[in-house]
N, C-alpha and C positions, 0 to 999 in steps of 0.2 A: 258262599264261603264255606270251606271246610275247615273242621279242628285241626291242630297240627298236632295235635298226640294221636287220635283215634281214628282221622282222616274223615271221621262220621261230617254230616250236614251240619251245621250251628244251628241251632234253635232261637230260641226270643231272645237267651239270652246269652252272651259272650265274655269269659274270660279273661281277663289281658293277665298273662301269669309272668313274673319273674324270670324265666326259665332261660339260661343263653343259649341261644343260637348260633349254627356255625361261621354267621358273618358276624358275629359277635354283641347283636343285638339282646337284647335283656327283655323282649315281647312276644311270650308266645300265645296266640291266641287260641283257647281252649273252651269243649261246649263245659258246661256246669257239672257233669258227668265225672270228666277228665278232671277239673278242676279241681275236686271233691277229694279227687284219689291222689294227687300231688302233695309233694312235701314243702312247696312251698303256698300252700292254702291252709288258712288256719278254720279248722273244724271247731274252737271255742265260740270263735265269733261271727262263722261265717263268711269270710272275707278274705282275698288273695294278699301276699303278700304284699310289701315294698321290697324293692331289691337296691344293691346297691354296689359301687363296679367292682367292689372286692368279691362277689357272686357272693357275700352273705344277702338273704331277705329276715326281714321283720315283720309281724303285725301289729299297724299302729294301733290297733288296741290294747294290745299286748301291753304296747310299750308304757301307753297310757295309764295300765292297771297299774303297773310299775311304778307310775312316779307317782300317782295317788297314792300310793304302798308306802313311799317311801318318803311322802310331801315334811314328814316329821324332823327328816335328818338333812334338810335342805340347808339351812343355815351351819349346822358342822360343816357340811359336808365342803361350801364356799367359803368359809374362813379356814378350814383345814388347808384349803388349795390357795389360798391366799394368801396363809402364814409361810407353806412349805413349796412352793413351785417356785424357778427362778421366777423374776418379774418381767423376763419379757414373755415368757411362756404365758403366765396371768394376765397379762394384757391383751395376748395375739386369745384367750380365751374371753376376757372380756370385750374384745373388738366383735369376735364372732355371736356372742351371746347378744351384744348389743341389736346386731340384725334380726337373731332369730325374736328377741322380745318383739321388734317392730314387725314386724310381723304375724306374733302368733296373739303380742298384745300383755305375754306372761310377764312376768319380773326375770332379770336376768339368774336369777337364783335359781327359778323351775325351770329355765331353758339350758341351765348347767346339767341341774340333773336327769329332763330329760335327754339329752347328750349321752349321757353315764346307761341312765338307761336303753338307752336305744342298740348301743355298743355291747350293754351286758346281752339283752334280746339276741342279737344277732351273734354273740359268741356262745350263747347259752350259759350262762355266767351269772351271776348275781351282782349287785350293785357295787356290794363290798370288796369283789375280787376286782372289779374293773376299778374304781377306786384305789387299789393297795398298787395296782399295773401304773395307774396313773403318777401316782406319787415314789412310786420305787422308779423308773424311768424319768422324774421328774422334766415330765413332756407330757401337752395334752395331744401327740399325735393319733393318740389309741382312737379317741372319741371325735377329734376333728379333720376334715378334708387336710389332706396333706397340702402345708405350702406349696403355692407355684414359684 
């Protein structure tokens, strides 16, 4: 197998990077080289992005640091969106949260704000700006898959 940036041989080890492709896939496979020099590999952590179909990518540790950053302002931050979001908006957020806790195990409260964070990550943004978008819009589209 070859890399698809440098067309060099792959070595031990392989890449799988965010990067679109022009059939529209989100997988390019990259040696560690390549990987190293993309904008979607995060050099804090070592480790390739998450991509996501709005071609923004994240590193989930990134996002991680973030909500330990910001574990203090969890509870504002879910009664804030509680108090001030229509209630079907708050519901269609706590329907989704409900899943991410079953799965990740967290409280729906740290899968809110990982949400927030994830969104800030991927804008480049802070928690507070994605928060102010969230509630001025009084829509959580910002941070959740768009209705089907």
């Amino acid at each position: 197998m070859r890399c698809e940036i440098c067309g060099g041989v792959l070595g031990k080890i392989v890449v799988s990077l965010p990067l679109k492709k022009r059939d529209g896939s989100l997988n390019t496979l990259a040696c560690l080289k390549c990987a190293k020099k993309s904008s979607v590999y995060c050099k804090k952590h070592r480790k390739p992005h998450l991509g996501f179909i709005d071609d923004t990518t994240a590193c989930v540790a990134c996002i991680e640091e973030m909500v330990a950053k910001n574990r203090p302002k969890e509870i504002n931050i879910y009664n804030n969106l509680r108090q001030n979001l229509p209630s079907a908006e708050f519901e269609r957020l706590l329907d989704w949260a409900d899943v991410s806790s079953f799965i990740t195990k967290n409280s729906r409260k740290t899968c809110i704000l990982r949400a927030i964070a994830t969104r800030a990550i991927r804008s480049k943004q802070d928690i507070e700006a994605v928060f102010e978008k969230i509630m001025n819009d009084k829509s959580v589209n910002y941070i959740l898959p768009l209705k089907e």
